[in-house]
C-alpha positions in Angstrom: 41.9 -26.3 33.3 42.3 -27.2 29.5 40.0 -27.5 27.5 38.2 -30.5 26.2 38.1 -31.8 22.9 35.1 -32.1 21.2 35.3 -36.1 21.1 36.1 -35.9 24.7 33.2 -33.3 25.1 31.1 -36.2 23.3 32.4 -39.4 25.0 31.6 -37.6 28.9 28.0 -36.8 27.7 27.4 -39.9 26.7 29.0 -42.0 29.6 26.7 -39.4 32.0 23.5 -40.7 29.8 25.0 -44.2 30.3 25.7 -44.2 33.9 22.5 -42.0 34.7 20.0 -45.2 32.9 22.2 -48.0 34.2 23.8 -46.7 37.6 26.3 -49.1 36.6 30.0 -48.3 35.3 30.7 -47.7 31.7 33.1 -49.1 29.6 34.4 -48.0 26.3 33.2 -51.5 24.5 29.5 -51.0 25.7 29.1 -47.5 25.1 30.5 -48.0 21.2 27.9 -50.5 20.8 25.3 -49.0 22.9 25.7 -45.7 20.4 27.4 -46.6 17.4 29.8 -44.7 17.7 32.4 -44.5 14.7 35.8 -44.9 16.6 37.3 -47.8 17.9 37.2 -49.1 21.4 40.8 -48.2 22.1 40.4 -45.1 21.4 37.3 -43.9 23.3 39.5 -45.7 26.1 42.2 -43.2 26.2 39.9 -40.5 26.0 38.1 -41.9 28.9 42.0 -42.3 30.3 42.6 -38.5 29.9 39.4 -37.5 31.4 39.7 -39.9 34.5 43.3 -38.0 34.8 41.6 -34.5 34.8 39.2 -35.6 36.9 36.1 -35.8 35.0 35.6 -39.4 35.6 36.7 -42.1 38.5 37.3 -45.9 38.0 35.7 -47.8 41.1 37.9 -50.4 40.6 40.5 -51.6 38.5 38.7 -53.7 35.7 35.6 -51.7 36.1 34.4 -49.2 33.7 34.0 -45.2 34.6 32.0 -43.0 36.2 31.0 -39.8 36.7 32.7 -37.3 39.0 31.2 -34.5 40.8 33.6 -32.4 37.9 32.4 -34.1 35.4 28.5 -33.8 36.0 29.4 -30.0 36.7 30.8 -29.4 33.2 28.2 -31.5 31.4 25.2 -29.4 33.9 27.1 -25.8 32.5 26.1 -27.1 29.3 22.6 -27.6 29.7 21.5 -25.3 31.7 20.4 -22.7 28.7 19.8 -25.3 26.2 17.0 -27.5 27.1 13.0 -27.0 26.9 10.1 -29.1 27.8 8.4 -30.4 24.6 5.5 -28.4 23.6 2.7 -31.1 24.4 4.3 -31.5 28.0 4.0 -28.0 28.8 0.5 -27.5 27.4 -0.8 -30.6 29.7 1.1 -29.1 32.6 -0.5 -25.8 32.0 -3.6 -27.4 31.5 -3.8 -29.1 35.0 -3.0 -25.6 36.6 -5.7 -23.8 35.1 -8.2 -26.6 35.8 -7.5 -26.0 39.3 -9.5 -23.3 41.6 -7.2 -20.5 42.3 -6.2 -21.9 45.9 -2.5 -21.5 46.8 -1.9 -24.4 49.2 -3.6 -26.5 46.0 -1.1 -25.2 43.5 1.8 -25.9 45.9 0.4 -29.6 46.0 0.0 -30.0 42.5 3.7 -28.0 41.9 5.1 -30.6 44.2 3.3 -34.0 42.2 3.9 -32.9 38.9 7.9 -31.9 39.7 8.3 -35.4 41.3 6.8 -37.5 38.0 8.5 -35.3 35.3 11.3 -35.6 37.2 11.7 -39.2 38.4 13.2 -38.0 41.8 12.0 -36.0 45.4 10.1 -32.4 44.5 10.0 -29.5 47.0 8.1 -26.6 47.0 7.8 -23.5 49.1 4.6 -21.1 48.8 4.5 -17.9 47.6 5.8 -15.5 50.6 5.2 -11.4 50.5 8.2 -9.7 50.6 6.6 -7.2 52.8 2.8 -7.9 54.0 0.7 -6.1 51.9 -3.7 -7.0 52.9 -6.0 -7.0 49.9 -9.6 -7.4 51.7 -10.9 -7.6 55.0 -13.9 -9.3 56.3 -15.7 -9.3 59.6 -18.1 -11.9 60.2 -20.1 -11.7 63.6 -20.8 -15.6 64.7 -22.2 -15.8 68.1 -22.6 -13.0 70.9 -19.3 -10.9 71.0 -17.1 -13.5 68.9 -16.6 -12.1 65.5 -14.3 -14.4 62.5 -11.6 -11.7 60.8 -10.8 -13.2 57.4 -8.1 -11.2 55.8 -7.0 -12.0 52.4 -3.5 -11.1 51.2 -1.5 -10.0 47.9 -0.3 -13.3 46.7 -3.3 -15.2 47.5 -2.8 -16.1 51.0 -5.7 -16.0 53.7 -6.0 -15.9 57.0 -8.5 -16.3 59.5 -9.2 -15.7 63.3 -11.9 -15.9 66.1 -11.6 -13.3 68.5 -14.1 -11.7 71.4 -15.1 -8.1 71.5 -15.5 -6.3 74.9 -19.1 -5.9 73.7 -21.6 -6.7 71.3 -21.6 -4.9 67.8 -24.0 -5.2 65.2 -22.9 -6.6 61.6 -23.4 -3.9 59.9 -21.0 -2.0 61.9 -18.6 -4.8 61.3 -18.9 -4.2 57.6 -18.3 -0.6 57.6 -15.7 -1.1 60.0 -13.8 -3.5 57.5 -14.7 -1.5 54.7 -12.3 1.7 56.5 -10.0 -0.7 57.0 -9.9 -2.1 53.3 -9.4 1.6 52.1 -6.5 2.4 54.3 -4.7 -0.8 52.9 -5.2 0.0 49.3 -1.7 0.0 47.7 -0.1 0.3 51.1 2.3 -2.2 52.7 0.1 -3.2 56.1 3.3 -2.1 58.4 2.2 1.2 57.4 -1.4 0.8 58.3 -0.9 -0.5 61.6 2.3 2.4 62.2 -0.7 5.1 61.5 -3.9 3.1 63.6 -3.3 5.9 66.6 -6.0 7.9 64.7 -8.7 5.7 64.3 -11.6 4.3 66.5 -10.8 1.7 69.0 -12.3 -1.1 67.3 -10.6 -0.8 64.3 -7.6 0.0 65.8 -8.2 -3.2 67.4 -9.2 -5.0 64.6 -5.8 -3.6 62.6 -3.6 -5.4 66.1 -5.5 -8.6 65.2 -4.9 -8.6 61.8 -1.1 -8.2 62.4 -1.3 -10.5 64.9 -2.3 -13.2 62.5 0.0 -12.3 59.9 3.3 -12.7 61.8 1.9 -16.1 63.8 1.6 -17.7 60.0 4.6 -16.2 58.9 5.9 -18.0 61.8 4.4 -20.9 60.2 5.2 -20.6 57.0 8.8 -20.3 57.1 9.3 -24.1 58.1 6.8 -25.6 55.5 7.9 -27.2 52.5 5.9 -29.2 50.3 7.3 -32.8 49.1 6.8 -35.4 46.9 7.5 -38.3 44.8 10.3 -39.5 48.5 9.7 -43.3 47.4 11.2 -42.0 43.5 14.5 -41.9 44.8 14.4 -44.5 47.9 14.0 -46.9 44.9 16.9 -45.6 43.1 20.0 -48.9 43.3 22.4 -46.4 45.7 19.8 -45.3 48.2 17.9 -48.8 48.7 19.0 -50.1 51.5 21.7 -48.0 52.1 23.0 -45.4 54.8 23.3 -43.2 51.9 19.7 -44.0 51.5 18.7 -43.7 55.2 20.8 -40.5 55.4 18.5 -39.0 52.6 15.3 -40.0 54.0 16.1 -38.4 57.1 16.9 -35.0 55.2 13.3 -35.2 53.5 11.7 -35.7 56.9 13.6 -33.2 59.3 13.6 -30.7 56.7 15.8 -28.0 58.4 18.5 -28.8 55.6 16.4 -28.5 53.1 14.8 -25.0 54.4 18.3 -24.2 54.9 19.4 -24.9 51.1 16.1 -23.6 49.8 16.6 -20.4 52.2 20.0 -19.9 50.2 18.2 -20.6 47.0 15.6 -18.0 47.6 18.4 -14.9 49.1 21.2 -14.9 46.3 19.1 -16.7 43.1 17.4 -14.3 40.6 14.0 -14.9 39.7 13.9 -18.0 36.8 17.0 -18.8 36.9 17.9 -22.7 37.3 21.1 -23.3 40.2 22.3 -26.7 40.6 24.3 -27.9 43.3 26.2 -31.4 43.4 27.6 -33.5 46.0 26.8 -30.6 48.5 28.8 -28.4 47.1 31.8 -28.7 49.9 28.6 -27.3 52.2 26.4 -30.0 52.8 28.0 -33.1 53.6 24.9 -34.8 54.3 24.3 -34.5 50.5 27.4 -35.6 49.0 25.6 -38.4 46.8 23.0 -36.1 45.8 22.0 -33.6 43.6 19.3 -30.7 43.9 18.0 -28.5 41.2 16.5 -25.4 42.0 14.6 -21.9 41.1 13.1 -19.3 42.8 10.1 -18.0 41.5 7.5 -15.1 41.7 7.3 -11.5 41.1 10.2 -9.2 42.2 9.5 -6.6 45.3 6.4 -8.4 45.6 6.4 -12.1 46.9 8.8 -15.4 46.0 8.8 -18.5 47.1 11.7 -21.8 45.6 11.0 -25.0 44.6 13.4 -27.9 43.7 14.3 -31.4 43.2 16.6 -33.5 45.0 18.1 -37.0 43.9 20.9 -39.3 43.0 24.0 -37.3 41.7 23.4 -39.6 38.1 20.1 -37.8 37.7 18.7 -36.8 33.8 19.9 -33.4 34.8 18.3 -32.4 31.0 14.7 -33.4 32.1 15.4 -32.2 34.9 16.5 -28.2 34.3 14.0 -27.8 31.8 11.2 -29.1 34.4 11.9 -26.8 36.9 12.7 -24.1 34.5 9.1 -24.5 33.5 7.1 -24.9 36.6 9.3 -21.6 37.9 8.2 -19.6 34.9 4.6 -21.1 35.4 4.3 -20.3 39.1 5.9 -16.9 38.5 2.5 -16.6 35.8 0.0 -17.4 38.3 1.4 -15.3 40.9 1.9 -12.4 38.9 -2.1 -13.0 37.8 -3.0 -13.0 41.4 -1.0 -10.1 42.4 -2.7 -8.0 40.0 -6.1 -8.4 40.3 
């Protein structure tokens, strides 16, 4: 396609700001006025004729002004997407609310999800942290009551688990605590598929204990894969083209069911490198359920280790600027306080 001018360059961007605060079609009479611009009317409306004829804008209707096509947001999004920071104060009182915060993953995820949604104006999602292969950093046995003894296992990454189970007999706590102790040096620097491969050699009950262990892991991996944190849903039920409309209903139901959403963020998290900021608009000829919307994403983390995405979804007239740089941010930040977890 040919290139655009840099007045046309200038009069898209600004009709995307326009139509983004207003939701309403722009015409080349308002948007001289609304930014001053030094040309005349008639001519910013043949530009907006050429770019309506290569497609980067639509007229609704005949007297209307333009908007935005799904072209045009594309071009102005490959712009932005390397050029746009959160201002230094945000990003320190961002940080700030992270490192006030015990060092809990399911609380980060939480706190991830709110601060994406008001930043952003629109729907946040969030996945946790996920091992890319299982890897236990300490294991506790706790007896309780007669032969019932609580296995807390605490992963790489943060993630704990915890199960109940009944011995064939009574053994002492002390026992237990050697027992897990074995255990604990068998899994240093190993991935725990390993460990349980090579439990043939070791006593019964920790050979037991090991079965248990990997037990738990792959029921809340189970688990796991289907849970996405959300937020900030009534941000874009409010918006003017999903109040009240099927668009609107449509949406809502993809925030509730959630399989399209694990299914987008499941794409996200196979083919996106780590950081990096993908946008997809209007569904992308894959999704027709989101055809009016937008979704900005990154997958975050530490490479070989454990990842997890996060996102926002809303209308396709979103502040795509605020927007990239957001998630850009909380990616890099997550990735932080992964990587300090990992490590200790």
């Amino acid at each position: 396609m040919e290139e655009l001018t840099e007045r046309q360059k200038l009069i898209l961007t600004l009709i995307i700001h326009e139509y983004a605060r207003t939701a309403t079609p722009v015409g080349s009479k308002g948007l001289v006025d609304q930014y001053r611009l030094e040309m005349s009317s008639a001519t910013v409306r043949n530009e907006m004729a050429s770019l309506t004829e290569r497609g980067y804008l639509r007229q609704p209707h005949t007297s209307a002004g333009r908007v935005p096509t799904e072209e045009g947001y594309r071009f102005f999004v490959g712009r932005l997407l390397h050029q746009t920071d959160l201002p230094d104060s945000t990003q320190r009182m961002i940080s700030h609310q992270f490192y006030q915060t015990r060092r809990d993953v399911e609380q980060w995820m939480r706190l991830a999800a709110s601060v994406l949604a008001h930043q952003s104006h629109a729907a946040s999602m969030i996945t946790a942290p996920h091992p890319e292969r299982a890897r236990v950093k300490h294991i506790e046995l706790i007896s309780t009551r007669g032969r019932q003894v609580l296995i807390v296992v605490v992963m790489v990454g943060g993630e704990i688990h915890q199960r109940l189970v009944t011995l064939s007999e009574p053994v002492s706590q002390a026992q237990l605590s050697a027992t897990a102790d074995r255990i604990n040096q068998l899994c240093q620097g190993k991935d725990f598929e390993d460990v349980y491969s090579s439990r043939s050699t070791l006593p019964s009950l920790e050979q037991d204990v090991i079965s248990w262990v990997k037990e738990e892991i792959e029921h809340k991996d189970t688990l796991a894969a289907g849970e996405i944190y959300l937020d900030g849903i009534a941000n874009i039920m409010s918006q003017p083209e999903f109040s009240g409309t099927e668009d609107g209903r449509r949406t809502l139901r993809i925030l509730e069911e959630r399989s399209l959403l694990q299914n987008v963020l499941t794409r996200t998290l196979m083919h996106s490198s780590f950081g990096g900021v993908e946008v997809l608009i209007g569904g992308e000829g894959t999704w027709e359920e989101l055809r009016q919307c937008a979704i900005v994403l990154s997958r975050y983390g530490v490479p070989g280790l454990a990842s997890g995405t996060l996102g926002v979804l809303g209308p396709m007239r979103m502040s795509y600027g605020r927007t990239i740089s957001t998630v850009r941010f909380m990616s890099s930040l997550l990735s932080d306080l992964v990587s300090e977890t990992l490590v200790e």
